[in-house]
C-alpha positions as CSV (number, residue, x, y, z in Angstrom):
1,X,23.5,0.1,40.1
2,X,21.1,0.5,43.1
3,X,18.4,-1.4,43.4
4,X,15.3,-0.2,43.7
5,X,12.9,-3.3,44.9
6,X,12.1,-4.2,48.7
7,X,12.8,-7.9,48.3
8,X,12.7,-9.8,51.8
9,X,14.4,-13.3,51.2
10,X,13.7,-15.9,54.2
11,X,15.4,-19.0,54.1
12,X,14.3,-21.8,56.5
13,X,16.1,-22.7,59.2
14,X,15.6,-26.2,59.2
15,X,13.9,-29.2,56.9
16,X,9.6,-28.3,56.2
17,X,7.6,-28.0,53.4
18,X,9.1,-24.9,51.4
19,X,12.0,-26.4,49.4
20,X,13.3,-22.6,48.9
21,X,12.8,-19.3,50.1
22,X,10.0,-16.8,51.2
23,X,9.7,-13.4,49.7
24,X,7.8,-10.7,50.2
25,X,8.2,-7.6,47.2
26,X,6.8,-4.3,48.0
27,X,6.2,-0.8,46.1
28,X,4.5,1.6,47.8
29,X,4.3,5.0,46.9
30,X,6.6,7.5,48.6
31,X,4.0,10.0,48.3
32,X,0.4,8.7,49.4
33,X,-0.6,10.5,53.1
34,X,-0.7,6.9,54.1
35,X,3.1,5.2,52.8
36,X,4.4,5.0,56.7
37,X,1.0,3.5,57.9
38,X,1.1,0.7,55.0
39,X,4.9,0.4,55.2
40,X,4.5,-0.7,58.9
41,X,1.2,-3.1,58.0
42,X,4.1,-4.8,55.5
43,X,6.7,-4.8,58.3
44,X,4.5,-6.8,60.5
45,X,4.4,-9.4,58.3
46,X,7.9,-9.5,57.7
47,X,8.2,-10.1,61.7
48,X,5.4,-12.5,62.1
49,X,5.3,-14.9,59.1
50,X,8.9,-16.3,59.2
51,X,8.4,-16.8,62.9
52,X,5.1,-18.9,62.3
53,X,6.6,-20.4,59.4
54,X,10.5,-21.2,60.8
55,X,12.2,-19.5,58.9
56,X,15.2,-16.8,59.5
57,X,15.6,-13.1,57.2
58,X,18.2,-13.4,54.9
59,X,18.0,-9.6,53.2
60,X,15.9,-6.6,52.9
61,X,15.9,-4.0,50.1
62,X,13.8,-0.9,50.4
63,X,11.9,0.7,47.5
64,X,9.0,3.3,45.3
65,X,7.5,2.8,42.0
66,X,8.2,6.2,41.6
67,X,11.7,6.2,41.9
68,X,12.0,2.8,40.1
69,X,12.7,1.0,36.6
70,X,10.9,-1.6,35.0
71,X,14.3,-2.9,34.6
72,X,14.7,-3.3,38.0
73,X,11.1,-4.8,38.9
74,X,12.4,-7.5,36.5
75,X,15.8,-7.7,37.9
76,X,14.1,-8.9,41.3
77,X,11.3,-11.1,39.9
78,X,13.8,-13.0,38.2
79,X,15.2,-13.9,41.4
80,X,12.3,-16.1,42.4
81,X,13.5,-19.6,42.5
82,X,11.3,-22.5,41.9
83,X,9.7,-23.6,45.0
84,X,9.7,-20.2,46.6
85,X,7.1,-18.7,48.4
86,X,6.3,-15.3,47.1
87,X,4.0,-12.5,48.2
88,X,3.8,-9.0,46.0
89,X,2.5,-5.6,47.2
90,X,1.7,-2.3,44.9
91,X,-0.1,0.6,46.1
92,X,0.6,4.0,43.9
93,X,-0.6,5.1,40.3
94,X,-2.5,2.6,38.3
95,X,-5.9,2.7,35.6
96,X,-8.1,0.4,33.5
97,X,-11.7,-0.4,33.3
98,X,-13.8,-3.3,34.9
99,X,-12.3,-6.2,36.4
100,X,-10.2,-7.9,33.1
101,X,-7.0,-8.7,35.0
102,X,-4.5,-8.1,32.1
103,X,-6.3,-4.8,30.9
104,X,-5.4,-3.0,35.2
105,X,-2.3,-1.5,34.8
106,X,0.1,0.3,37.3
107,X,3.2,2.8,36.6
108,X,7.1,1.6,37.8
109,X,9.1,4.3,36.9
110,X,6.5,6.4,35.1
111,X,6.2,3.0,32.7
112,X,3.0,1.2,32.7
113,X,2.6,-2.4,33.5
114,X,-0.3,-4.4,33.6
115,X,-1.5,-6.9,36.4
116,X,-1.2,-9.9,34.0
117,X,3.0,-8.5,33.4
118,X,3.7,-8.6,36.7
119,X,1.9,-12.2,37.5
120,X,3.8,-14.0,34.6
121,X,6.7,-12.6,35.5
122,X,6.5,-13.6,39.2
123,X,4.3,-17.5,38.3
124,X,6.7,-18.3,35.7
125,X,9.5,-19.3,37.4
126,X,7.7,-21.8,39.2
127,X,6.8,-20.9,42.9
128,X,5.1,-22.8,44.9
129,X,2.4,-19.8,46.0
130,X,2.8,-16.4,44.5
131,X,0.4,-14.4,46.4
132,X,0.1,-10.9,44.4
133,X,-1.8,-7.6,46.2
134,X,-2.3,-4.5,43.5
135,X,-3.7,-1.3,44.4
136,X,-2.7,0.4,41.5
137,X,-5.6,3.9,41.1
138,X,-5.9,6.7,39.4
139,X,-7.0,8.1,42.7
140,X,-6.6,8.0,46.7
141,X,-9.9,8.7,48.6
142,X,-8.3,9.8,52.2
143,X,-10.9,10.1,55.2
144,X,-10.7,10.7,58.8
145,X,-14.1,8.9,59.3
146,X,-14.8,5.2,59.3
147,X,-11.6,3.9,61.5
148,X,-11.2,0.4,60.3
149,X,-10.9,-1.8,63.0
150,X,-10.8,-5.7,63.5
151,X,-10.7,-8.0,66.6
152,X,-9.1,-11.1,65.8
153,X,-10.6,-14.1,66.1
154,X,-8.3,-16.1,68.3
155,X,-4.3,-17.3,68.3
156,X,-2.8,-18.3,65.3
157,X,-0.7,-21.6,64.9
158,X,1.7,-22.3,63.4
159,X,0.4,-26.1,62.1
160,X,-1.9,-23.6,60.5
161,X,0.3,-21.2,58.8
162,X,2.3,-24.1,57.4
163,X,-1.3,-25.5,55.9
164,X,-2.4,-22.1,54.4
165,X,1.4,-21.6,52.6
166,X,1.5,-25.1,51.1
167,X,-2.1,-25.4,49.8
168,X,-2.3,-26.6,45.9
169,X,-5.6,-26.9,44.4
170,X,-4.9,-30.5,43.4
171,X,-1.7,-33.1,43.5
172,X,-1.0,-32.4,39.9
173,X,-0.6,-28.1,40.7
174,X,2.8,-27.4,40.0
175,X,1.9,-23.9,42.5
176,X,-0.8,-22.1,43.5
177,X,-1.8,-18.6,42.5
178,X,-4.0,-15.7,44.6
179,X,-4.3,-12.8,42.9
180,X,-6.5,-9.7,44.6
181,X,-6.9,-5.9,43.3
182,X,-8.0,-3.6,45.5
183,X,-10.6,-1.7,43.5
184,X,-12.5,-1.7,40.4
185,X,-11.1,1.0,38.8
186,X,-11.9,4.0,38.2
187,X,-13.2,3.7,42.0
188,X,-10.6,5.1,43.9
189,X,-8.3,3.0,46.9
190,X,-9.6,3.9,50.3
191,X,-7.3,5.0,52.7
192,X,-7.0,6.4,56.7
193,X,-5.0,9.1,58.5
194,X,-5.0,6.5,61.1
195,X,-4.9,3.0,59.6
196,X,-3.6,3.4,56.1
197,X,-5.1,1.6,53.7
198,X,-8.4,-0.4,54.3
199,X,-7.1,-3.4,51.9
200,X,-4.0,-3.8,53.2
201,X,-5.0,-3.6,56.9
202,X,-8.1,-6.0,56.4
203,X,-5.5,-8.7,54.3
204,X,-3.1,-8.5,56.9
205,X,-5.5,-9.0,59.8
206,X,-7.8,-11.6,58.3
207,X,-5.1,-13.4,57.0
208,X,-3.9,-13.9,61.0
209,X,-7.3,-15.0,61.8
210,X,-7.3,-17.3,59.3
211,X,-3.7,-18.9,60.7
212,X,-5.7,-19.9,63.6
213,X,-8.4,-21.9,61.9
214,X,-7.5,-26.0,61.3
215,X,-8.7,-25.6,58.1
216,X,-7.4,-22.4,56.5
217,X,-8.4,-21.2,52.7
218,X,-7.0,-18.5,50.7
219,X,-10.3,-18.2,49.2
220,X,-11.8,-17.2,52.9
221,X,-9.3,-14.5,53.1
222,X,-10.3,-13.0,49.9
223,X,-14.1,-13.1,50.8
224,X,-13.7,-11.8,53.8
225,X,-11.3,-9.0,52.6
226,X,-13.7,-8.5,49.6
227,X,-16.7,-7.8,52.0
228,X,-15.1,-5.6,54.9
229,X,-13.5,-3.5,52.8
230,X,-17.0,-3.0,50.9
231,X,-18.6,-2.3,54.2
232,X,-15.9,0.7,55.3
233,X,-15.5,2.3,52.0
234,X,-19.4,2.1,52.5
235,X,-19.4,0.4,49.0
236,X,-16.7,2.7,46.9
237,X,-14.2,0.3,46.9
238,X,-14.7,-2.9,45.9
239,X,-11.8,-5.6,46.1
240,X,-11.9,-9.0,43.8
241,X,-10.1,-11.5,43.7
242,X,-9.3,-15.5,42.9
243,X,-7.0,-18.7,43.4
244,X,-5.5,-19.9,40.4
245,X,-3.3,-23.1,39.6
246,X,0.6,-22.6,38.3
247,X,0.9,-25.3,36.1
């Protein structure tokens, strides 16, 4: 059987602090204007991170919700290994009302799953951080206006990626959680002709400036993404988001 999930597995090269592998899921949407845009925001992290982190790509699979199985989003979740380092993208078809995480849901395969589905299955085989991005709508609000841009804030270093990917709320977290959805829905995602999509491009790019800070926070990212999304969508969109203990 095909699979249908983009899984990127890195394993490190060497003795640090990740005791198993990196991996970085992503759905995204065969049909939004703005698929190639986001699919390349994801593909610069896939060249980036495992540089800053040491480590060395060990497989790629390519995938859409739409084409996909439920049975297959859970075939590849349940290759997280304790330990791991995992980050998980969405962007297609999703609904719900306010802001009650296991009330969002999104569609794999024309089935709906909700936020709080997907986070159990990825937290509960015991990552280290599980760092999950949803921008599930009902709708996509494309616009040539409002180009989102971002100067970065200096270099980043790699003391301080290593930092940022093994931060635990506390000596007795067994991992660390950040969850972020990309809008309140029924508020549709923002997206660009030129950029793709505002959340994506702002988590990327603020999560390189925070790689150059001695200090970096997950939390800082979120704010940050939270507020400049705000600013472009001129208030429509409105990300939220949180760090959680995996206990």
């Amino acid at each position: 059987m095909k699979k249908i999930i983009l899984l990127l597995v890195f394993f490190s090269a060497g003795t640090n602090v990740f005791a198993q592998g990196f991996r970085l899921y992503s759905f995204i949407d065969q049909r939004l204007a703005t698929q190639k845009l986001d699919k390349e925001s994801i593909d610069d992290m896939e060249t980036h991170l495992p540089k800053l982190l040491g480590m060395s790509i060990e497989a790629g699979i390519s995938a859409d919700p739409v084409r996909s199985s439920y049975n297959g989003l859970t075939s590849a979740l349940d290759q997280i290994n304790k330990g791991d380092v995992v980050i998980f993208y969405f962007a297609g078809a999703g609904d719900g009302k306010g802001t009650e995480t296991g009330k969002q849901k999104v569609y794999i395969g024309g089935k709906p799953v909700t936020h709080q589905e997907i986070i159990d299955r990825v937290t509960r085989r015991g990552p280290k951080l599980a760092v999950i991005l949803m921008e599930g709508s009902n709708s996509q609000a494309l616009t040539k206006e409002g180009e989102y841009k971002h100067d970065h804030a200096g270099a980043v270093s790699k003391t301080s990626t290593k930092k940022l990917f093994d931060q635990l709320k506390s000596p007795a977290d067994k991992g660390m959680l950040v969850y972020m959805n990309a809008t309140e829905p029924p508020k549709p995602a923002q997206k660009n002709y030129k950029t793709g999509s505002y959340f994506l491009s702002s988590f990327k790019n603020n999560l390189y400036d925070e790689l150059g800070e001695s200090n970096p926070d997950w939390n800082n990212i979120i704010n940050k993404v939270s507020a400049q999304v705000r600013e472009f969508s001129r208030n429509v969109q409105k990300p939220y988001g949180n760090t959680y203990s995996i206990r």
